[in-house]
C-alpha positions as CSV (number, residue, x, y, z in Angstrom):
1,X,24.5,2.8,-12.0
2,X,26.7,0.5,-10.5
3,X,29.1,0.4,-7.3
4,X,32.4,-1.1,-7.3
5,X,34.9,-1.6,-4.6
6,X,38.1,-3.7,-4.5
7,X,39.1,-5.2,-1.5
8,X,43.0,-5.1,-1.4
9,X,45.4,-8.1,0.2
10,X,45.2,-8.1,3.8
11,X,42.5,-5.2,4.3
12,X,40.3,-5.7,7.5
13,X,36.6,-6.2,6.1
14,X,35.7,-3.6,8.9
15,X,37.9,-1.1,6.7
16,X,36.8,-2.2,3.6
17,X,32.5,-1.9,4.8
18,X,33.6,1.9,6.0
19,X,34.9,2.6,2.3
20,X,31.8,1.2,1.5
21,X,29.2,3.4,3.3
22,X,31.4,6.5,2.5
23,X,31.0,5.5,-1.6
24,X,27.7,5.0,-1.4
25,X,26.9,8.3,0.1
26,X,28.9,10.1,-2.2
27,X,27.4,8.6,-4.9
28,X,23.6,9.3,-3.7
29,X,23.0,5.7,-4.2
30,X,21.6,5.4,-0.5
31,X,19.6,8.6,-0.3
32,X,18.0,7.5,-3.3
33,X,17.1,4.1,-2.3
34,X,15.8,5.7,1.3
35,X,13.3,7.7,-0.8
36,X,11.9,5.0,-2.5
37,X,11.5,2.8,0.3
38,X,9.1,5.6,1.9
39,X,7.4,6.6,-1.0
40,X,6.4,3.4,-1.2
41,X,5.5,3.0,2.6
42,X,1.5,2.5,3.2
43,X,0.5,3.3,6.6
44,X,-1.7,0.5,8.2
45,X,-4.6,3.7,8.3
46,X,-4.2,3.7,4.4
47,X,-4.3,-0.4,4.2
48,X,-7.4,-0.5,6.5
49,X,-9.1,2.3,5.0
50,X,-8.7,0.5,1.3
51,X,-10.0,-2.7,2.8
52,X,-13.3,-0.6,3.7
53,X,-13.6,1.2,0.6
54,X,-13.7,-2.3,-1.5
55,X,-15.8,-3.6,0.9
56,X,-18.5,-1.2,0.6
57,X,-18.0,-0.6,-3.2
58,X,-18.7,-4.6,-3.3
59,X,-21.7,-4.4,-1.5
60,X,-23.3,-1.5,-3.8
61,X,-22.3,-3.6,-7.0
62,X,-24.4,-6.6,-5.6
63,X,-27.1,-4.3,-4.3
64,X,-27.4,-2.5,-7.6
65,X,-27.3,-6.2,-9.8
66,X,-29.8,-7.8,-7.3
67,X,-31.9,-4.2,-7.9
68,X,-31.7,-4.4,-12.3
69,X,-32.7,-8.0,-11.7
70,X,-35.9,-7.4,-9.6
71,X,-34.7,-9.9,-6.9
72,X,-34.2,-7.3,-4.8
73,X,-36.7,-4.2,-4.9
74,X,-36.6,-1.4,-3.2
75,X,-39.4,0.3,-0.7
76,X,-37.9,3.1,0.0
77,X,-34.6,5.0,-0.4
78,X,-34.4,4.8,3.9
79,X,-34.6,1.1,3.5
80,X,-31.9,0.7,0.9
81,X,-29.6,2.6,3.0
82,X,-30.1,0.3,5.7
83,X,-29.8,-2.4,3.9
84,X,-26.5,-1.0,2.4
85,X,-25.1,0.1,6.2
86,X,-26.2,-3.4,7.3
87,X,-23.9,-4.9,4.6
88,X,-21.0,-3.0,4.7
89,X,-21.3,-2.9,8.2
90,X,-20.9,1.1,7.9
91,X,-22.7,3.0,10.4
């Protein structure tokens, strides 16, 4: 969908930016691209707790390959916890 606007001879660009704004409310254009800017918004909460989530989902992939390999065995399931919160840093 687009927008045209013809600037006439002479106009003031301060007139011809009003027209502007005015057709691109009418036409929705605007509202539309406002609600896809904050759909797509990610609060710094969300980034952060993402960042934590991989972080601890990398930690039990190593901890489970290092446990099938026999590298790494395991006591007790108190001790791989603590192991696993020492990692991830997760308390």
């Amino acid at each position: 969908m687009g927008i045209r606007l013809r600037v006439h001879d002479g106009e003031p660009i301060g007139h011809a930016l009003r027209r502007f704004k005015k057709l691109l409310e009418r036409s929705g254009t605007a509202r539309a691209i406002r609600a896809q800017a904050c759909a797509s918004h990610v609060p710094a909460t969300g980034t952060r707790r993402t960042k934590q989530y991989i972080k601890r989902l990398k930690a039990r992939e190593a901890t489970l390959a290092a446990q099938c390999a026999g590298v790494q065995p395991v006591a007790s399931l108190k001790d791989a916890h603590a192991k696993f919160k020492q990692k991830t840093g997760k308390r």
